[in-house]
C-alpha positions as CSV (number, residue, x, y, z in Angstrom):
1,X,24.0,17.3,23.1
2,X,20.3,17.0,22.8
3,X,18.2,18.8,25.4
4,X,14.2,18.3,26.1
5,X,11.8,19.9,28.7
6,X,10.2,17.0,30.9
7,X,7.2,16.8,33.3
8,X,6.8,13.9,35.9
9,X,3.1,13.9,37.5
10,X,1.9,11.2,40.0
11,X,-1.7,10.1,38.9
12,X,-4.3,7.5,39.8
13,X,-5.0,6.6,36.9
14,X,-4.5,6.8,33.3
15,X,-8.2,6.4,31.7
16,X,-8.2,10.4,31.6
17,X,-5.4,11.2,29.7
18,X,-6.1,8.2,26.8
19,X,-9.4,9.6,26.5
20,X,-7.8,13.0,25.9
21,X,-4.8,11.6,23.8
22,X,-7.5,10.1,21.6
23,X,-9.6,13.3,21.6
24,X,-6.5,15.4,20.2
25,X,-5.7,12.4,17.7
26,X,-1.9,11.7,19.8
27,X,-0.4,8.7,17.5
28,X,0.2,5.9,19.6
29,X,3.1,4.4,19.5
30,X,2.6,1.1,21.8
31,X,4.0,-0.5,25.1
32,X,7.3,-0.6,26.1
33,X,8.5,-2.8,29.2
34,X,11.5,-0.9,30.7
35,X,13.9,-1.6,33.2
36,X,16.4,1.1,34.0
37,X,19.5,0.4,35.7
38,X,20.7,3.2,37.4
39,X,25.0,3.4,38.0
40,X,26.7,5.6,40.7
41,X,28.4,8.3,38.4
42,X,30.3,11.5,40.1
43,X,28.1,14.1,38.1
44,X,24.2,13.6,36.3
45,X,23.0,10.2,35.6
46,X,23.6,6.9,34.1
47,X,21.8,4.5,33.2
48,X,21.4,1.5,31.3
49,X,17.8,1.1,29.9
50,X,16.6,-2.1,28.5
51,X,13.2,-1.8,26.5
52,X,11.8,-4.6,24.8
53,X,15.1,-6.5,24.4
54,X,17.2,-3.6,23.0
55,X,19.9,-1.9,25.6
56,X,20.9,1.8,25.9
57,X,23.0,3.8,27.9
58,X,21.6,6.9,28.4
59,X,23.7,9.6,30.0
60,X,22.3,13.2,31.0
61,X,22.4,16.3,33.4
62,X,18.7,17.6,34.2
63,X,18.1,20.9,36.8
64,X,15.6,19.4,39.1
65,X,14.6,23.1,40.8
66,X,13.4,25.2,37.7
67,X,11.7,23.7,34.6
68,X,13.0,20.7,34.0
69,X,15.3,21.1,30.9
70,X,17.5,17.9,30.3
71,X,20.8,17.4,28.8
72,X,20.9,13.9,27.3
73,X,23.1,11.6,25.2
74,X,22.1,8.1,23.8
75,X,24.8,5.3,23.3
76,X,22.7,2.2,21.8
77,X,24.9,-1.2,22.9
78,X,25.0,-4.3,20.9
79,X,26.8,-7.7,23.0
80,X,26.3,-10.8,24.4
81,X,25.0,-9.0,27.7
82,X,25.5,-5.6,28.5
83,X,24.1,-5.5,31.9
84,X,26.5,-7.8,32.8
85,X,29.1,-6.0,31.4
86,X,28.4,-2.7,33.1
87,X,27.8,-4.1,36.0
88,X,31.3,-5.5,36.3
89,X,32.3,-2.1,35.8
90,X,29.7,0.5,37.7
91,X,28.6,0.2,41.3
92,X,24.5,-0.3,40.9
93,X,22.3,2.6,42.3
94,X,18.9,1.1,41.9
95,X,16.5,-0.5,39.4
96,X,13.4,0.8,38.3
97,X,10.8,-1.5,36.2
98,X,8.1,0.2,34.5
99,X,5.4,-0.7,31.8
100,X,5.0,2.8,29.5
101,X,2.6,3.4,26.9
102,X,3.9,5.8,24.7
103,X,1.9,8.5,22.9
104,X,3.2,11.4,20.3
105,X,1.6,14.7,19.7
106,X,3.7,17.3,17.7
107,X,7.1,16.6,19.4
108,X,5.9,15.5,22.6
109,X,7.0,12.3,23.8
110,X,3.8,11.4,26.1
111,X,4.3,8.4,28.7
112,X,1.7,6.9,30.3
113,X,4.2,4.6,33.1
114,X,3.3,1.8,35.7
115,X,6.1,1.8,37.7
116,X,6.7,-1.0,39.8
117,X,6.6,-0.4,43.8
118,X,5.8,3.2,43.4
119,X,2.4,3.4,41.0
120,X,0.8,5.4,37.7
121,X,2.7,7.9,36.3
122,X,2.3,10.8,33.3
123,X,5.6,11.8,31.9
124,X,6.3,15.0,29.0
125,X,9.5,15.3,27.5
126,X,9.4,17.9,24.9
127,X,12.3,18.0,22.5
128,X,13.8,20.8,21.8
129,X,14.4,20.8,17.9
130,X,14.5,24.7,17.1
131,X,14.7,26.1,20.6
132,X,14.0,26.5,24.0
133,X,10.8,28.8,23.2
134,X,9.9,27.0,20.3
135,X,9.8,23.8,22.4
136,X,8.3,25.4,25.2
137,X,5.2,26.7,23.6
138,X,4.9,23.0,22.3
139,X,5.1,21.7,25.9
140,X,2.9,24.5,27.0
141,X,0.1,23.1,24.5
142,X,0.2,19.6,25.2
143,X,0.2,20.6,29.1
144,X,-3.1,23.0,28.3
145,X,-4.7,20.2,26.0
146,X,-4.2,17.5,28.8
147,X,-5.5,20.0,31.4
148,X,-2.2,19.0,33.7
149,X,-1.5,21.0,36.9
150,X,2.0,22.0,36.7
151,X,2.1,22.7,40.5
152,X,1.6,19.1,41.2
153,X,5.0,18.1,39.2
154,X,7.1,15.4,40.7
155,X,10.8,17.4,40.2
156,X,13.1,14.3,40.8
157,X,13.9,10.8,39.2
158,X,11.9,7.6,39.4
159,X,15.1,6.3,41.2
160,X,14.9,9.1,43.6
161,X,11.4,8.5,44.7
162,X,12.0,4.5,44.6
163,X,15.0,5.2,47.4
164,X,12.1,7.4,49.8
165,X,10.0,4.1,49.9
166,X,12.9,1.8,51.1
């Protein structure tokens, strides 16, 4: 099972953190409209992300205490409508719509999110390809280069913080 290292910070903005990324020469990868549908499931999460037309179920189990190392799995779905199809299936948590511009820098996946009904986002997830130390001192870099403050992390899930505002 793939694991990464992930970082959630609430921002204001995002002018910042482009004008860094550009400084360091991060490869920008483009936008990517997202909606996430999030199922009940008895252990981790599950959900059903649809990016720019293309569905996947992404399953995964993520300590949100410590440093946020994920577990993660990918199952890309192909069908008339999977949506539907899970929904008939799974009882629906919550849905969270977000517009991400996505940034790369030496195994970094950078995300710049607008998330809708809860604001401006900056996301790390750092995967692990080696190891945990090897990905760490990658993480640690990008996190020194984009001067972040790792006190101020968010520790939970955009559908966690979505169900505080209801």
């Amino acid at each position: 099972m793939p694991v990464n290292l992930e970082l959630k910070l609430k921002v204001t903005s995002h002018r910042t953190t482009e004008t860094l990324l550009k400084q360091i020469n991060a490869e920008y990868k483009g936008i990517l409209i997202q909606k996430d549908i999030y199922y009940h499931v008895k252990n981790g999460l599950l959900k059903l992300r649809i990016e720019n037309g293309s569905y996947c179920l992404i399953k995964y189990l993520r300590d949100e205490k410590g440093e946020r190392w994920s577990n993660y799995e990918l199952l890309f779905l192909k069908g008339e409508n999977p949506e539907k199809y899970l929904s008939d299936i799974f009882r629906v948590d919550s849905v969270v719509a977000k517009k991400r511009k996505l940034y790369l820098y030496k195994g970094t996946r950078i995300h710049l999110d607008e998330v809708k009904g809860l604001g401006n986002f900056l996301e790390l997830e750092t995967i692990v390809t080696k190891n945990k130390s090897d990905a760490q001192k990658k993480f640690n870099e990008i996190v020194r280069l984009l001067k972040l403050d790792l006190a101020k992390q968010v520790r939970t899930s955009y559908k966690n913080l979505l169900k505080k505002t209801r």
